[in-house]
MIFI-764474 format. One record per residue (C-alpha): z, x, y; residue number from 1. Coordinates in pm, 1 decimal. Example, Ala and Ser with C-alpha at 12.3 -4.5 7.8 and 13.67 -1.06 7.14 Angstrom:
2
+----------+----------+----------+-----+
!       zz !       xx !       yy ! seq !
+----------+----------+----------+-----+
!    780.0 !   1230.0 !   -450.0 !   1 !
!    714.0 !   1367.0 !   -106.0 !   2 !
+----------+----------+----------+-----+
END
This chain:
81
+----------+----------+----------+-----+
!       zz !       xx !       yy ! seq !
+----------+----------+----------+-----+
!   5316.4 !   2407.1 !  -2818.2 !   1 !
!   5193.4 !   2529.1 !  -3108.1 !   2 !
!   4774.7 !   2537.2 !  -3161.3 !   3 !
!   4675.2 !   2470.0 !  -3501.3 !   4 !
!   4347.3 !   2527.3 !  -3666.6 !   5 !
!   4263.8 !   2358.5 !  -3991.8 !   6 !
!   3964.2 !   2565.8 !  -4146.8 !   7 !
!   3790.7 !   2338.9 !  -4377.5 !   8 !
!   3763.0 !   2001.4 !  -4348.4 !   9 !
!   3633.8 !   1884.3 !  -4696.9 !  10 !
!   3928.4 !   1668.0 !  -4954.4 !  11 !
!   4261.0 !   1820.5 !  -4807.2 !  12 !
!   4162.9 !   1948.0 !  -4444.7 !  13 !
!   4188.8 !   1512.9 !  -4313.0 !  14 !
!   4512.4 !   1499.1 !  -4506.9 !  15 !
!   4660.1 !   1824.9 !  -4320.0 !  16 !
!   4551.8 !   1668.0 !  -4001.2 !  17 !
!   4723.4 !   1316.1 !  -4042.8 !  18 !
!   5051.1 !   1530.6 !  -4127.5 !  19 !
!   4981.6 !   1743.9 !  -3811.5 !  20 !
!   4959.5 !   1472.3 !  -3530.6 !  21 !
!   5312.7 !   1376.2 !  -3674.0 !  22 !
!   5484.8 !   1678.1 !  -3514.7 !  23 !
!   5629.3 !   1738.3 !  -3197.9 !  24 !
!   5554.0 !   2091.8 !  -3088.1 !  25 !
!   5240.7 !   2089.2 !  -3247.5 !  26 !
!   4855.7 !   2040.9 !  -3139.1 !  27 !
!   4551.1 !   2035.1 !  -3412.2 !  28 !
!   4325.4 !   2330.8 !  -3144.2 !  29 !
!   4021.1 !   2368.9 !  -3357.0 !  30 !
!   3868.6 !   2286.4 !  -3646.0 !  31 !
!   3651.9 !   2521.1 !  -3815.9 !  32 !
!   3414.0 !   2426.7 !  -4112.2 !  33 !
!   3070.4 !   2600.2 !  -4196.1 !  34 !
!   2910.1 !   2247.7 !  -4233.8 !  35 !
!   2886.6 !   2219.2 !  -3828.9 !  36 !
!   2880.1 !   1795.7 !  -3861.6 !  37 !
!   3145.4 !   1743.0 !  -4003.8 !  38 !
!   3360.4 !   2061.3 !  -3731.5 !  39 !
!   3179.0 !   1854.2 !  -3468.7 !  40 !
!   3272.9 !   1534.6 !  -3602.2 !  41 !
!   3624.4 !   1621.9 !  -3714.6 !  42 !
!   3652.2 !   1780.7 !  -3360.9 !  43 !
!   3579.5 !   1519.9 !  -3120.4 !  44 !
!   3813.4 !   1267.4 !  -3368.7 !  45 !
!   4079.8 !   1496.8 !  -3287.4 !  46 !
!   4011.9 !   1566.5 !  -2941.3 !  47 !
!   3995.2 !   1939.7 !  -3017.5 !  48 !
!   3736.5 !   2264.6 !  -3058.8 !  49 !
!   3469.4 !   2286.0 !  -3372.7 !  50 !
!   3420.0 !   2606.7 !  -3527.5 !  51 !
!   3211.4 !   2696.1 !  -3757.2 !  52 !
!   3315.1 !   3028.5 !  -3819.1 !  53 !
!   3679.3 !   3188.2 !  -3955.4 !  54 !
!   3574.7 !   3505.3 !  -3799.4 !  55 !
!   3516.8 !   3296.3 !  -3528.7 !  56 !
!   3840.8 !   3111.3 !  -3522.6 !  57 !
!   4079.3 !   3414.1 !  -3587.3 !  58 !
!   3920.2 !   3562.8 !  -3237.8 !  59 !
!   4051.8 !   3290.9 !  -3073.7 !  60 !
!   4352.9 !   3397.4 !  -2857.1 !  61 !
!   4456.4 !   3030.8 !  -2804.6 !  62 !
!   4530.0 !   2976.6 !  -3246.1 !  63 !
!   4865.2 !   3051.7 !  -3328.3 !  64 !
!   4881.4 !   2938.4 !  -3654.3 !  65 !
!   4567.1 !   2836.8 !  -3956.0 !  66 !
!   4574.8 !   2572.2 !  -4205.4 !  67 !
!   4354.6 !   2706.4 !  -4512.2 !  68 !
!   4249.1 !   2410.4 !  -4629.9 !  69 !
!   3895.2 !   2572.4 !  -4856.0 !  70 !
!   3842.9 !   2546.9 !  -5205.8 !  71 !
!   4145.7 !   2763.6 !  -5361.1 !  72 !
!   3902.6 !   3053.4 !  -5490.3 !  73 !
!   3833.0 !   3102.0 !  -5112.0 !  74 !
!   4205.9 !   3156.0 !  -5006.6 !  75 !
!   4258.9 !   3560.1 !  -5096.6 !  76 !
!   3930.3 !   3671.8 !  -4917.4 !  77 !
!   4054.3 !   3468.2 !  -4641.0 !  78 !
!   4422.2 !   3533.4 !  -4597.7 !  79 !
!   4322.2 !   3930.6 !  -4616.5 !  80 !
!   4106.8 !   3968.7 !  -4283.4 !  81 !
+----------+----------+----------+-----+
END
């Protein structure tokens, strides 16, 4: 099983997760989103963890694998850490 955390949940981060709970193998584990309503609300639709941090996220022993799903300008600074 592979856990899956989709960090932002604004205009792509539902469409990532409808793809998501398509594949075998794969579980949506977190999602992460500094607005902490919509992580909490995206999280228990999903049956999964909020975060609200990507610090926070990438600590997490149990995430194998992050969807970026922030505004594009956002990606570098991310994918760098």
């Amino acid at each position: 099983m592979i856990n899956i955390c989709i960090v932002g949940y604004g205009a792509i981060g539902p469409i990532h997760a409808a793809a998501l709970k398509d594949i075998d193998g794969v579980k949506i584990y977190g999602i992460c989103d500094i607005q902490k309503d919509i992580a909490d609300k995206a999280a228990i639709e999903h049956g999964c963890k909020a975060f609200y941090d990507y610090d926070e996220c990438l600590k997490d022993e149990n995430v194998d694998s992050v969807h970026i799903c922030t505004p594009h300008y956002l990606h570098f600074e991310m994918i760098t850490k």
